[in-house]
C-alpha positions in Angstrom: 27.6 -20.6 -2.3 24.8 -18.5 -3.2 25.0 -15.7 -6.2 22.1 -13.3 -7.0 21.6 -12.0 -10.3 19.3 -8.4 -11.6 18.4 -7.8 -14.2 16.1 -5.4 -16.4 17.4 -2.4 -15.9 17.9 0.8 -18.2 16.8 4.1 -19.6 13.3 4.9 -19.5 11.9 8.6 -20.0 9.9 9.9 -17.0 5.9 8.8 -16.5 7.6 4.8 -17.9 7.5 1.4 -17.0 10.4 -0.7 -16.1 10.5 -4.4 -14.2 13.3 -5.3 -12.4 13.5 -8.9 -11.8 16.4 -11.1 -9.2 16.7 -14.8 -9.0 19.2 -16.1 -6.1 20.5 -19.6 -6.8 22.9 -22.1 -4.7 23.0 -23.9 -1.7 19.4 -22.5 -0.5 16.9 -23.8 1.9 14.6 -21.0 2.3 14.7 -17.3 1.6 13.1 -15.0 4.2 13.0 -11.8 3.3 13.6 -10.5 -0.2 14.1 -6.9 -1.3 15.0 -3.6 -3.7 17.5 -0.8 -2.4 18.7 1.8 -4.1 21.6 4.0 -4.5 21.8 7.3 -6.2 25.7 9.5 -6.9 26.4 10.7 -3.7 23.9 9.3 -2.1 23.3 6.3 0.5 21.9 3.1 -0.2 18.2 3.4 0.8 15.5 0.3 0.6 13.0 0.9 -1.8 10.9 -2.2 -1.1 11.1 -5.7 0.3 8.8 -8.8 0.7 8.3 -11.7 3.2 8.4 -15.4 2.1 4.7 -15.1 3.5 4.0 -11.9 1.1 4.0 -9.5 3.1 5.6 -6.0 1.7 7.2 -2.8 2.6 7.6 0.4 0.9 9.6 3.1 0.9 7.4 6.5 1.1 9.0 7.5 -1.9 7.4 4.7 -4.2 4.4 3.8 -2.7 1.6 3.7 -5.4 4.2 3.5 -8.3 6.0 0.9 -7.3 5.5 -3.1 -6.5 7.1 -5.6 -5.3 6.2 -9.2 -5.8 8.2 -13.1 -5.0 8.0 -16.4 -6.7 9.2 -18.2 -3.8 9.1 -21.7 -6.4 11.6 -19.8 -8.2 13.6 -17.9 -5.5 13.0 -14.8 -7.3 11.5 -11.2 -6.8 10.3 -8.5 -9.3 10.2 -4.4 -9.1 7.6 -3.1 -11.2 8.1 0.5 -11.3 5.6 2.5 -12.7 5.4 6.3 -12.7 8.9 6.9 -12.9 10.4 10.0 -12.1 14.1 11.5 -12.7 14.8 11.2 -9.0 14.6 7.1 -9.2 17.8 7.4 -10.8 20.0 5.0 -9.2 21.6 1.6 -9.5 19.1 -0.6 -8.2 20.4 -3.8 -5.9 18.5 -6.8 -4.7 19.2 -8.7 -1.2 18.3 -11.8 -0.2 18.2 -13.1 3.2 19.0 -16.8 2.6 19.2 -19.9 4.8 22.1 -22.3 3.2 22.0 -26.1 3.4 24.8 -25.3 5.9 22.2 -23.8 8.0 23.5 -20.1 7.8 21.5 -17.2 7.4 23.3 -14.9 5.4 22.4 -11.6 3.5 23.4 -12.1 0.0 23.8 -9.0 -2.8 23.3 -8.7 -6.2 25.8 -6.4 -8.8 23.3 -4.0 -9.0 21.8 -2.9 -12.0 21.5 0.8 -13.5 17.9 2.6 -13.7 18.4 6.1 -15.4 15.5 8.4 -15.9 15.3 11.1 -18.3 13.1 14.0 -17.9 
């Protein structure tokens, strides 16, 4: 089994730092692609960033410039570091993992989420 854990979330007022940080544990072999959605009160999820095992990232318009998004693959693990923050990032933030088991499954594995509230 795999399990992914966030972490690092809370209240922060606007123009504030937070880092968001997600380790994936289990039966892995490799992790692919790694990334940050986001989900908002009646809104849809929507990916805020993700990152290839080779480093390459992808931003959401929204975030570009304020946010980053980095991997220790040694660690199976990727950060958020959101800078900037505005009262629209407001949303409980989730982390995905694109995992390759030992069983030789590729699976998408989901964090619990964790809560990001801005305050203007």
């Amino acid at each position: 089994q795999v399990q992914v854990v966030e972490s690092g979330g809370g209240l922060v007022q606007a123009g504030g730092s937070l880092t968001l940080s997600c380790a994936a544990s289990g039966s892995i072999l490799s992790i692919n692609v790694m990334g940050w959605y986001r989900q908002a009160p009646g809104k849809q999820r929507e990916l805020v960033a993700t990152i290839r095992s080779s480093g390459s990232t992808n931003y959401a318009d929204s975030v570009k410039g304020r946010f980053t998004i980095s991997r220790a693959n040694d660690k199976n693990t990727v950060y958020l570091q959101m800078n900037s923050l505005k009262p629209e990032d407001t949303a409980v933030y989730y982390c995905d993992a694109s995992v390759l088991t030992s069983a030789l499954i590729r699976n998408d594995y989901w964090g619990q989420g964790t809560q990001v509230t801005v305050s203007s």
